[in-house]
C-alpha positions in Angstrom: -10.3 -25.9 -2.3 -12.8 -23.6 -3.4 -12.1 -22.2 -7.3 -14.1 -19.3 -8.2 -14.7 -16.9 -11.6 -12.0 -19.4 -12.9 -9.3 -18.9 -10.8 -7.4 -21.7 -9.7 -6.9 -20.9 -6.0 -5.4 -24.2 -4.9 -2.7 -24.1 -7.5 -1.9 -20.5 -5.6 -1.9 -21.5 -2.5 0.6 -23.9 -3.5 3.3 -21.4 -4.4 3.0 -19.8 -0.8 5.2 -22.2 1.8 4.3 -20.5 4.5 0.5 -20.9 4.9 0.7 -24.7 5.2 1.9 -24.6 9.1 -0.2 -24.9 12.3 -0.9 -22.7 14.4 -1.6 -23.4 18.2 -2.5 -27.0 16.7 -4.9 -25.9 13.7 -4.0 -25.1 10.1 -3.7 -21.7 9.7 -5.9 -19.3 8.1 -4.3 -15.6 7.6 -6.4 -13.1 6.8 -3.8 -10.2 7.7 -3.1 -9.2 4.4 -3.5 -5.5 4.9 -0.8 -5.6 7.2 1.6 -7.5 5.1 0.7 -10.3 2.5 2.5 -14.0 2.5 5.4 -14.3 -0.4 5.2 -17.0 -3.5 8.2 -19.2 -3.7 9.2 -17.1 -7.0 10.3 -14.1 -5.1 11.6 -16.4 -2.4 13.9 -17.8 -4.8 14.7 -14.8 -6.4 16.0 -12.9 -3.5 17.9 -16.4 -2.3 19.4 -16.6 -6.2 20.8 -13.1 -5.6 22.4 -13.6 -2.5 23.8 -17.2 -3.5 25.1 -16.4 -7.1 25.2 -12.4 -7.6 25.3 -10.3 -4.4 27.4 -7.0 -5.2 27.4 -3.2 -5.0 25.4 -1.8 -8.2 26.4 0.8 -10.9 30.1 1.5 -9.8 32.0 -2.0 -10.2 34.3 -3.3 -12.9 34.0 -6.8 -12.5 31.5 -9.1 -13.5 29.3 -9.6 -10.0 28.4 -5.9 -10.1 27.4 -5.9 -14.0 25.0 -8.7 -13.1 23.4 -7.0 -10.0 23.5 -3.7 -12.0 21.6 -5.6 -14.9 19.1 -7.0 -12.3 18.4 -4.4 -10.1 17.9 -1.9 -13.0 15.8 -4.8 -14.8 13.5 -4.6 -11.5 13.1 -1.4 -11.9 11.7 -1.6 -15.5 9.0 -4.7 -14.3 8.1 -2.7 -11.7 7.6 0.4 -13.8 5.9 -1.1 -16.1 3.1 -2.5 -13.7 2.0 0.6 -12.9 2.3 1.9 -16.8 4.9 4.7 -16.0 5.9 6.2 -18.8 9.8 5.7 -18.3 11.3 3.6 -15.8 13.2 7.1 -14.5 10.3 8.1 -13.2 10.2 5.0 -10.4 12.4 5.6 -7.6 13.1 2.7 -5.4 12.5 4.0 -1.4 11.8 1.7 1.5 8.1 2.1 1.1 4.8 4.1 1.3 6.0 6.0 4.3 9.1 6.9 3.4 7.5 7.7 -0.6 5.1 10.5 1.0 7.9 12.0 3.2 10.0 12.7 0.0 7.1 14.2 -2.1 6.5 16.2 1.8 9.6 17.9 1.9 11.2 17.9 -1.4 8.1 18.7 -3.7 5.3 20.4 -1.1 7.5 22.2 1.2 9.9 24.4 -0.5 6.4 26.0 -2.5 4.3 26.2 1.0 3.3 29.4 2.1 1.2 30.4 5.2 -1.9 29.9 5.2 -1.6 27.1 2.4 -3.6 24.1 2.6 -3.2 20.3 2.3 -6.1 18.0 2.0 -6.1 14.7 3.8 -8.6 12.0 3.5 -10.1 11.1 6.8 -9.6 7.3 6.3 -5.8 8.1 5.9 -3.1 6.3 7.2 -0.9 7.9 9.8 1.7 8.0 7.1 0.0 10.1 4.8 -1.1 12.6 7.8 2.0 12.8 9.9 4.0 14.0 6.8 1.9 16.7 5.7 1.6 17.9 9.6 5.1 18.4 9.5 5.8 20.7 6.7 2.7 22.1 7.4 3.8 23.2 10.9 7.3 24.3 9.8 5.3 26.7 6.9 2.3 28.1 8.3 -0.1 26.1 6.3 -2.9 24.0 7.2 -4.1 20.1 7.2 -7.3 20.1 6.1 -9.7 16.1 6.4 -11.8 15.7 3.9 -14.9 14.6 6.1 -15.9 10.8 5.8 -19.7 9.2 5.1 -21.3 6.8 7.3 -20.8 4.8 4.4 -17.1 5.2 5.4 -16.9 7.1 1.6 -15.1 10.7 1.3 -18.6 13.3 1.1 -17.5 14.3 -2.2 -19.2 17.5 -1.8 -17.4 18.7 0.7 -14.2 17.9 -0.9 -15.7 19.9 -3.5 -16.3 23.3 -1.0 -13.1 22.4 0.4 -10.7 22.5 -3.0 -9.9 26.5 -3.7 -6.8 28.8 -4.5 -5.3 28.2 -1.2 -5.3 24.3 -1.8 -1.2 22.9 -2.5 -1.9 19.1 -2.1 -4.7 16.4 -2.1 -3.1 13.5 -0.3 -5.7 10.2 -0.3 -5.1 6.4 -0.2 -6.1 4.8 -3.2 -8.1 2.1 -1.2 -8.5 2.8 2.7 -6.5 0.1 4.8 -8.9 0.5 7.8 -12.4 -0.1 5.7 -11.4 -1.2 1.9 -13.2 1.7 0.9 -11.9 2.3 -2.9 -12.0 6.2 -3.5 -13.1 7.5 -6.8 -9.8 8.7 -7.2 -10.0 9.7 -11.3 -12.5 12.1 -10.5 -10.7 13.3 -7.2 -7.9 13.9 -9.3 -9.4 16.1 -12.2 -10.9 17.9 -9.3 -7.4 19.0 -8.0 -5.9 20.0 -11.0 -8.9 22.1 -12.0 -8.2 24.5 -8.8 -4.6 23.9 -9.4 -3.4 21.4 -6.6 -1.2 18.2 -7.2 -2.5 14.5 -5.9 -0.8 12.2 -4.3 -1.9 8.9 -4.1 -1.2 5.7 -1.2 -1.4 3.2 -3.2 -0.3 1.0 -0.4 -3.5 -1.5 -0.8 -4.3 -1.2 -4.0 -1.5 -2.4 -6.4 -1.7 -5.9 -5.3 -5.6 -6.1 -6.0 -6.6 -3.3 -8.3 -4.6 -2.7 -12.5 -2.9 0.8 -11.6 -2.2 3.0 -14.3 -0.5 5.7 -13.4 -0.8 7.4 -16.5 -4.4 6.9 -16.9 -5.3 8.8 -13.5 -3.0 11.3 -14.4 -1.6 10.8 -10.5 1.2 13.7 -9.8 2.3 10.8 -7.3 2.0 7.3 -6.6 3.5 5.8 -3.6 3.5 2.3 -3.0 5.3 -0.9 -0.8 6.9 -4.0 -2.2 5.7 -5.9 1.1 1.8 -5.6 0.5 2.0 -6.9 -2.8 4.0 -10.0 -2.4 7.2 -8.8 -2.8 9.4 -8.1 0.5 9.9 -5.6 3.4 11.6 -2.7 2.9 11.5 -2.0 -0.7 8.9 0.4 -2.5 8.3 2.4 -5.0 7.3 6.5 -5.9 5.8 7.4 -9.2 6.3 10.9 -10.0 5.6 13.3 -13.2 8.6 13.9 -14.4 8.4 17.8 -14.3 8.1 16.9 -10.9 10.6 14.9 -10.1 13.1 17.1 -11.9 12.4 20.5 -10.1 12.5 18.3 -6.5 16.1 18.6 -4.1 17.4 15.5 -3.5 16.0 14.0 -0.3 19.5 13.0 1.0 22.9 13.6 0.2 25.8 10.7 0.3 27.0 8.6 -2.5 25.1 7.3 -5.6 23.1 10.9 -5.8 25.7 12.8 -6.9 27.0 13.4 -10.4 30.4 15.5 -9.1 32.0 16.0 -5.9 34.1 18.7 -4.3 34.3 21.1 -1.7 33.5 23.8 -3.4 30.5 22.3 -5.2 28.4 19.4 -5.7 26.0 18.3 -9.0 23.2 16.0 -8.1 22.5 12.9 -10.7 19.6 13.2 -12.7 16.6 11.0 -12.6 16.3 8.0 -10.7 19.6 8.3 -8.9 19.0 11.7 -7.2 16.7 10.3 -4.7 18.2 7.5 -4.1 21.8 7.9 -2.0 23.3 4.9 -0.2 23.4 1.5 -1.1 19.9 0.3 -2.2 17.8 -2.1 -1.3 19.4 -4.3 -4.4 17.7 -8.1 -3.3 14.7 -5.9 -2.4 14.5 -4.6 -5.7 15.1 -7.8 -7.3 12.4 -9.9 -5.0 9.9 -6.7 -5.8 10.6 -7.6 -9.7 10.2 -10.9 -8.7 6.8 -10.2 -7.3 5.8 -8.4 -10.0 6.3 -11.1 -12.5 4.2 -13.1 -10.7 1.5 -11.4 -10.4 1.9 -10.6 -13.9 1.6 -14.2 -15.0 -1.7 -14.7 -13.3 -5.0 -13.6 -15.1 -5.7 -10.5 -13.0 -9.5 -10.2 -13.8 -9.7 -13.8 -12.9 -8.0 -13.3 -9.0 -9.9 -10.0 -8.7 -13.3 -11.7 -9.0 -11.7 -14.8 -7.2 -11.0 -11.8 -4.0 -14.5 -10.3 -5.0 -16.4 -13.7 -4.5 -14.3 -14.4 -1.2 -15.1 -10.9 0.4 -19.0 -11.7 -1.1 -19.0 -14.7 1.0 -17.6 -12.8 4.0 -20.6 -10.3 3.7 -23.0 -12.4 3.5 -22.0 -14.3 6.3 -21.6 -11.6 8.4 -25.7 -10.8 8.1 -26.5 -13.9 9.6 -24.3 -13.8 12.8 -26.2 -11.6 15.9 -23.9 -9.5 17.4 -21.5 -8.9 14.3 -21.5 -5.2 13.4 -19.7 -3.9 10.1 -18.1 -1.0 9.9 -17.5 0.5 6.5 -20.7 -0.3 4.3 -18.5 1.6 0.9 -20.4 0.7 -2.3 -17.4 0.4 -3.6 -14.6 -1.6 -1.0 -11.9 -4.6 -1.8 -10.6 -7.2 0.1 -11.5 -6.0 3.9 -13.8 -6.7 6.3 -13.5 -4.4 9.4 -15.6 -5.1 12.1 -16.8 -5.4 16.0 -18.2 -8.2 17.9 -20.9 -7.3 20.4 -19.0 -7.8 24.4 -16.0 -7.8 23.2 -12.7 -6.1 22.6 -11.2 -6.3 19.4 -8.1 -7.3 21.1 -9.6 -9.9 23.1 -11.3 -11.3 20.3 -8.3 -11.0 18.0 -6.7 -13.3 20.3 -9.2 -15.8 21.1 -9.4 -16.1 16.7 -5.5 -16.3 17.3 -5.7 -19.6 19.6 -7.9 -21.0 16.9 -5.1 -20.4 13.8 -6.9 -17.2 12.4 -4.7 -14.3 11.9 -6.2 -11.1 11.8 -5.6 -7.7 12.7 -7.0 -5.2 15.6 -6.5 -1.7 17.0 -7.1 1.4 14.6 -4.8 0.5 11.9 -2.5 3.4 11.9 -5.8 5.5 11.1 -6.8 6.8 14.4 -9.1 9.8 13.1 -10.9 7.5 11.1 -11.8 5.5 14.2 -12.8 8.7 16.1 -14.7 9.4 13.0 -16.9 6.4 14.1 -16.3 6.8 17.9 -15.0 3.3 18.1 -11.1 2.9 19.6 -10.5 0.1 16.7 -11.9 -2.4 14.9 -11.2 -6.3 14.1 -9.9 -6.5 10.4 -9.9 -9.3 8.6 -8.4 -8.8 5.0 -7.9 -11.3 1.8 -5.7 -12.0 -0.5 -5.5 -13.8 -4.0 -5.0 -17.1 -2.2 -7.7 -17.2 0.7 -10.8 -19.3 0.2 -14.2 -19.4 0.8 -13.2 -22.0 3.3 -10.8 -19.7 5.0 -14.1 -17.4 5.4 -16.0 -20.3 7.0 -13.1 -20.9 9.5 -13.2 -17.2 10.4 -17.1 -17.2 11.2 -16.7 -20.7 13.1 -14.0 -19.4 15.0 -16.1 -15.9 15.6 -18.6 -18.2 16.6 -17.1 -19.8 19.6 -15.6 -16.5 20.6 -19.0 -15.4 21.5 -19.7 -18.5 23.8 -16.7 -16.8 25.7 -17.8 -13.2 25.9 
């Protein structure tokens, strides 16, 4: 295996059971990291240790099960807190991911201040779940959805996010790093923007917290939404970041137990901060594998793997020059870990699954970003995205494999 800047991919790799099977007779290569990323026997062991040993309801027990899953799921929360440098671990509410994160800040933050005639901006490399939100409560108000146009580059034309911001603007809602086109937005800058003319940000940061050091507190992000899943960790667990000014002045998203501080049926007191927005039982071994995950990531040396993804995506570029036919889409100067692209004669589905037959996993279609695509009058694109442990190896088996595609288009 290939080490670069360092890093120590083959030790990695290692850690990760399930990328040493076969597929259709050839070792596998997955590059479908966008869509969900491969999870390190830590956090596989972690969520099996809590079902085996502690499994128990959290916060309202006596006995000694539900002390121990208290201790762990609220220990969770700290790690997880932490790696994105919020300032208290209050301020982290466990959801079931990105989508549902934006729907909460949607209703509970945006809509009960939206007026007619109010406007969101929406990047137009967004994902569906940080349009379809905004849409709704913008519908139900009055207000508008407003794209923040895109580059050739596949970059937001800062100056027209510029003409766009004024004293009608509410929201700026952006992804951290596009899932489509890896495209990383200069979202510092976006930020100050907004709160010079007034508006909060929220950020996706569904692609960026397993590849990029998020500080929360450094951007000076309103909101942070992000999911367990795409950063090693498991489905259906996430995380919102909020201010906590924010957070505090927001009505609970749902009502049931766990939320509540009293009970009766004359009148009911909501919990304070995390607990308000999060009714039910939790996602407790989610939590726990998500702290799990987060460990491990925090043991590596993070400059080291980001050069390591750097020098694999370098490799994928430069490839890509030399094959005829082979057309890039998304050219950002600045872009992590994706490689989005169309191969001349054929349909990305077609040649998604011809890759498929040869043990490369990738993605096709739009990506849950539809006006992107129609932004470069494609229908989709074939998206092949990396992660700490692919190679430049695994690169070389994707352009072999694109290779003998072509002799069948």
């Amino acid at each position: 295996m290939s080490v670069t800047s360092g890093f120590d991919v083959a030790a990695r790799r290692a850690e990760f059971p399930l990328l040493t099977q076969s597929v259709h007779g050839q070792p596998l290569v997955y590059l479908d990291n966008a869509a969900t990323t491969q999870k390190p026997l830590a956090v596989i062991e972690a969520i099996d240790a809590y079902y085996r040993q502690i499994n128990s309801n959290v916060h309202r027990g006596a006995h000694q099960l539900a002390d121990r899953a208290t201790t762990a799921f609220e220990e969770a929360r700290v790690l997880v807190a932490g790696f994105i440098n919020s300032p208290a671990p209050e301020q982290l509410i466990f959801t079931r991911g990105t989508t549902e994160s934006i729907n909460i800040v949607a209703q509970c933050h945006l809509r009960p201040m939206l007026r007619q005639g109010d406007e969101i901006l929406v990047s137009g490399l967004a994902h569906h779940s940080n349009i379809v939100p905004w849409q709704m409560v913008a519908e139900a108000c009055g207000a508008r959805v407003v794209p923040i146009p895109v580059l050739d580059t596949a970059e937001l034309d800062m100056a027209a996010f510029r003409r766009l911001l004024g004293s009608r603007t509410r929201m700026v809602a952006l992804e951290h790093v596009s899932n489509a086109m890896g495209t990383v937005h200069p979202v510092a800058e976006i930020i100050a923007l907004a709160h010079a003319a007034g508006a909060a940000v929220l950020l996706d940061g569904a692609q960026s917290v397993a590849h990029l050091d998020v500080d929360v507190q450094a951007l000076d992000a309103d909101f942070y939404a992000f999911s367990g899943h795409k950063m090693y960790g498991p489905t259906g667990i996430g995380g919102l970041y909020g201010k906590r000014a924010l957070l505090e002045a927001m009505p609970p998203w749902q009502g049931g137990g766990e939320m509540i501080e009293t009970v009766s049926f004359e009148r009911t007191t909501y919990a304070g901060l995390p607990y308000r927005f999060e009714a039910g039982t939790p996602h407790i071994a989610g939590a726990v594998g998500l702290g799990a995950a987060v460990r491990y990531l925090s043991g590596l040396d993070r400059a080291a793997m980001a050069a390591h993804e750097d020098a694999v995506l370098a490799h994928a570029l430069e490839l890509s020059q030399e094959m005829p036919g082979f057309k890039l889409i998304g050219r950002a100067a600045h872009k992590i870990a994706v490689l989005s692209f169309l191969l001349e004669g054929g349909h990305p589905h077609d040649v998604g699954t011809l890759l498929d037959r040869q043990g490369v996993a990738v993605r096709t279609g739009h990506h849950c970003a539809q006006p992107a695509m129609a932004r470069f009058g494609i229908p989709g694109t074939v998206r092949a995205s990396f992660a700490l442990y692919n190679t430049l190896e695994d690169v070389e088996r994707l352009f072999s494999a694109l290779r003998k595609v072509q002799t069948f288009l």
